[in-house]
Steps between C-alpha positions, in 0.01 A plus 500: 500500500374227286165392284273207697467233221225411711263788510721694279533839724832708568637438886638725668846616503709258775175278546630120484465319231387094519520238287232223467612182274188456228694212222706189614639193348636174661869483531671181563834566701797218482837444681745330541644322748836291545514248759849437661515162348510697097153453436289765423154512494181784393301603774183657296233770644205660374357834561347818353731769319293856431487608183306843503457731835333818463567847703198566741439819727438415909138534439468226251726265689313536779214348330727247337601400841122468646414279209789201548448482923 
């Protein structure tokens, strides 16, 4: 049993509880690698690291879900 931070009504007891991303940042992600000659080099990537999720009932990610396909 939880509060939607959604639409802000109590679930009901043993009803699943989702979670829907709402604040990200950009992350940049390095590592390193050695080569078998003693070199090393960075191999760099770039993605998307969530900041803030918020707890949803089934009804309201339901909706959520119709929205992004």
């Amino acid at each position: 049993m939880f509060k939607c931070q959604k639409c802000n009504k109590n679930t009901e007891p043993r009803e699943k509880q989702h979670k829907i991303p709402v604040l990200y940042r950009d992350k940049v992600y390095q590592h390193e690698h050695m080569k078998k000659n003693g070199k090393t080099y960075i191999t760099t990537s770039y993605g998307k690291e969530i900041i803030k999720e918020i707890n949803v009932c089934e009804e309201c990610f339901s909706k959520h879900e119709d929205k992004n396909f």
